[in-house]
N, C-alpha and C positions, 0 to 999 in steps of 0.2 A: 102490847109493848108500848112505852112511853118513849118515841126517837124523836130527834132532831136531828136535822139537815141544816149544816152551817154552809152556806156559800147554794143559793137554788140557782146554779146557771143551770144551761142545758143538761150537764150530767143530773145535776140533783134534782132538777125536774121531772125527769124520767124516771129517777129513783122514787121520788113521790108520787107518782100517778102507780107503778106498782104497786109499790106497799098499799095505796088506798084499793087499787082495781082488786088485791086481792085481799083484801080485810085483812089485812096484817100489823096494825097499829089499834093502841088505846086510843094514844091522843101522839099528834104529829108536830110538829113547831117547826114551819119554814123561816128561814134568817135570809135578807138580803138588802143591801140600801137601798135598792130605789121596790118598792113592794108591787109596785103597781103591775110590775113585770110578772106576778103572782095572783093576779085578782081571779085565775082563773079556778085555785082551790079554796077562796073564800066561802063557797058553799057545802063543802065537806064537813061534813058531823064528826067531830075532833081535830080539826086540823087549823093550827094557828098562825098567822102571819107576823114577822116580826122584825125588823131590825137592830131589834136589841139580841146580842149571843148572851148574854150574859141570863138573859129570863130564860132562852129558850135549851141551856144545859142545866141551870136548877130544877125545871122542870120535865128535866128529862132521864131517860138509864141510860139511854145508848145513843151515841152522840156520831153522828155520819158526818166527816168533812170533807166538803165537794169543791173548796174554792179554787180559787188560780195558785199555783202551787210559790208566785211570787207573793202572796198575801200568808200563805200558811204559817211562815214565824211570827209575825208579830202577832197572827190570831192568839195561837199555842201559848206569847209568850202573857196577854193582856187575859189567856181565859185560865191558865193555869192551876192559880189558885180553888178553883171553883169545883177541881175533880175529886170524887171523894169516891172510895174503894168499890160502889155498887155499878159506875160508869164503864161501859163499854165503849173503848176511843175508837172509831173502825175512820181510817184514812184510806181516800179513792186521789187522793196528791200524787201523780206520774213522777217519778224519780226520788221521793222524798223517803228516805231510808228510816226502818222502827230507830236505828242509831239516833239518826237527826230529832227524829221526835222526843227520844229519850232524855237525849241531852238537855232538850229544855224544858219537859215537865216531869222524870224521872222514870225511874224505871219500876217503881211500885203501881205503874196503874194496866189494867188489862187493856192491851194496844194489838189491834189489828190491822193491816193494810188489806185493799180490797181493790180487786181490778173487774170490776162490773164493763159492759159495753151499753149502747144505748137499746138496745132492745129489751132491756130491765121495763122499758115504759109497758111493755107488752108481755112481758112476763116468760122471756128466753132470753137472759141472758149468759155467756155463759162468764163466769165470775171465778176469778183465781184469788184464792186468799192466805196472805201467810200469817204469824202471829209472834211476838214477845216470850219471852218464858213466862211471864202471866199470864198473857192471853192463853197459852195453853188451855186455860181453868174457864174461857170462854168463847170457844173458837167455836163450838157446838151453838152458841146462839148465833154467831154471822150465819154459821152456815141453816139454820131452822131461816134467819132472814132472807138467806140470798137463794136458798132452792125454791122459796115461793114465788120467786122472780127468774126461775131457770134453774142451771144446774149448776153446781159450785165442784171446785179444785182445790186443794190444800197444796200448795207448793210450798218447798225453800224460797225464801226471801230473792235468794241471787238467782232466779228464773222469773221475776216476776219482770225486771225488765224485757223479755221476751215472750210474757203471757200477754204484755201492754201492745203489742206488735200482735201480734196472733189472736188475739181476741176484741180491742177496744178498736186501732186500728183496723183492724182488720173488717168489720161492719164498712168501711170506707171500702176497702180493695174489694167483699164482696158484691158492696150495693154496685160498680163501676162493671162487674163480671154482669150482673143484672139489665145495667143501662146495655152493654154492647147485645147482645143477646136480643134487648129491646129493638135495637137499632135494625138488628140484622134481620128480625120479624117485619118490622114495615119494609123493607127494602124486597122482603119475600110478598109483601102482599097485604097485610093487616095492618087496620087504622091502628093511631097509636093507643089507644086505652085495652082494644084485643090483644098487642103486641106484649104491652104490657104485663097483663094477665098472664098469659103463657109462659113469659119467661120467670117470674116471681111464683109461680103453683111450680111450674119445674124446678126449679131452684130448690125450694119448697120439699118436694116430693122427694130428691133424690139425696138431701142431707135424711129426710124422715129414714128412706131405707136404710141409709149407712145406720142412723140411730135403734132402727128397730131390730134391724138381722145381724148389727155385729160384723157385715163384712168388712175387707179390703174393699175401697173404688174399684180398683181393676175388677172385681170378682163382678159387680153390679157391670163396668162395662163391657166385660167378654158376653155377658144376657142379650146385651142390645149393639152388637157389630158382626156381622158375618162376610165371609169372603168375596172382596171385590163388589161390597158395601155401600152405601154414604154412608153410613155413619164413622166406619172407617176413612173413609175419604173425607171425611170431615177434619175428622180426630188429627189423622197425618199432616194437613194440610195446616192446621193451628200450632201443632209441634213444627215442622219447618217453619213458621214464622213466628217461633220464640214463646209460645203462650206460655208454656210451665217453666220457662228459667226468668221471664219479665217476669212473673209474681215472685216466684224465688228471690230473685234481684230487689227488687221494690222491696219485700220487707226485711231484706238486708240493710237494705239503706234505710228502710225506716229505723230499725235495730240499730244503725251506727248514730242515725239521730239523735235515739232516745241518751244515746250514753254522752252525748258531746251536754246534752242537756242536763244529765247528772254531772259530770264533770265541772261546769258553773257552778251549778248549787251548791258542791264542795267550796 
């Protein structure tokens, strides 16, 4: 596949190190102003650096935009020209509606929105995508891209602001679940790089089981608590001190962010 990534910051850097980790590109065109921020794929067999958008969507089908979502109109409005029917637009822009994009380069092109997290670098992320009534005719290509990097969702558009919360934030709320867990290992006893370990293999281990058997949590925690416990005593003791309503909470308020965020961009 011939892509380009307009905007390589952090997201689209991630995006890039997948697609290459797992041979999922012809040829690649990363777009950014200052390049040097990039010199790290300059050894990649197809992969090209550039600050011009303008090379790197003629040479390309499918066209990834990762920039700051305050830059997204004038990109759309200076690259518009350039899109001709075989282009796949796939947008990772936080709040920016197919509406908004339609408006300024129409509605005859195949237009996806794409909510990747940062673990795309590693090849799990898990990525919500919605599409245009064209895109329809190319939703089957985000998703051959975005399962080589994880596992892809087809959502309605008006849940995407709450896939942005639940999936991209949320690598944030889990890594912090990660750090406390850490914390609380060296306080039991193990240096910090053991502590480490334990809490990220666990972590690790018990999303695997939900993934592999299909249970409910609970089903996985009734295996490992028995009466008058620690693990129970554990469990109870993090419910009285708020664990499952402060995450609830927090991505409420992340959720109310996002929307005060759309509500400008309008």
């Amino acid at each position: 596949m011939k892509i380009a990534i307009i905007g390589t910051g952090n997201l689209g850097r991630s995006i890039a190190k997948g697609l290459i980790h797992n041979n999922a590109i012809t040829t690649l065109y990363l777009t950014k102003r200052n390049l040097e921020d990039l010199e790290f794929f300059q050894d990649y067999s197809g992969v090209f650096l550039t600050a011009d958008n303008e090379e790197a969507i003629k040479k390309s089908d499918i066209i990834i935009f990762a920039v700051q979502p305050a830059h997204f109109t004038d990109i759309l409005e200076t690259t518009k020209d350039l899109f001709n029917e075989n282009h796949v637009l796939i947008s990772t822009i936080t709040g920016f509606t197919i509406d908004k994009i339609e408006a300024i380069i129409g509605s005859d092109q195949h237009v996806i929105r794409a909510m990747p997290n940062t673990a795309i670098a590693v090849g799990k992320s898990m990525t919500c995508l919605c599409h245009n009534e064209k895109g329809t005719r190319r939703i089957k290509v985000a998703q051959a891209i975005f399962n080589r990097l994880g596992t892809t969702l087809v959502i309605p558009e008006t849940q995407m602001q709450a896939a942005t919360v639940v999936c991209a934030s949320g690598i944030a709320f889990w890594m912090r679940l990660i750090r406390a867990s850490t914390q609380a290992a060296i306080q039991l006893g193990f240096d910090a790089s053991e502590a480490q370990l334990l809490a990220m293999h666990t972590a690790e281990g018990a999303s695997s089981l939900l993934i592999t058997t299909g249970n409910h949590p609970e089903q996985e925690i009734d295996k490992v608590t028995t009466p008058k416990g620690c693990t129970i005593e554990g469990l109870n003791e993090m419910e009285h001190k708020g664990l499952s309503s402060s995450l609830i909470q927090g991505m409420i308020a992340s959720f109310q962010k996002i929307n005060t965020i759309k509500e400008k961009q309008i």
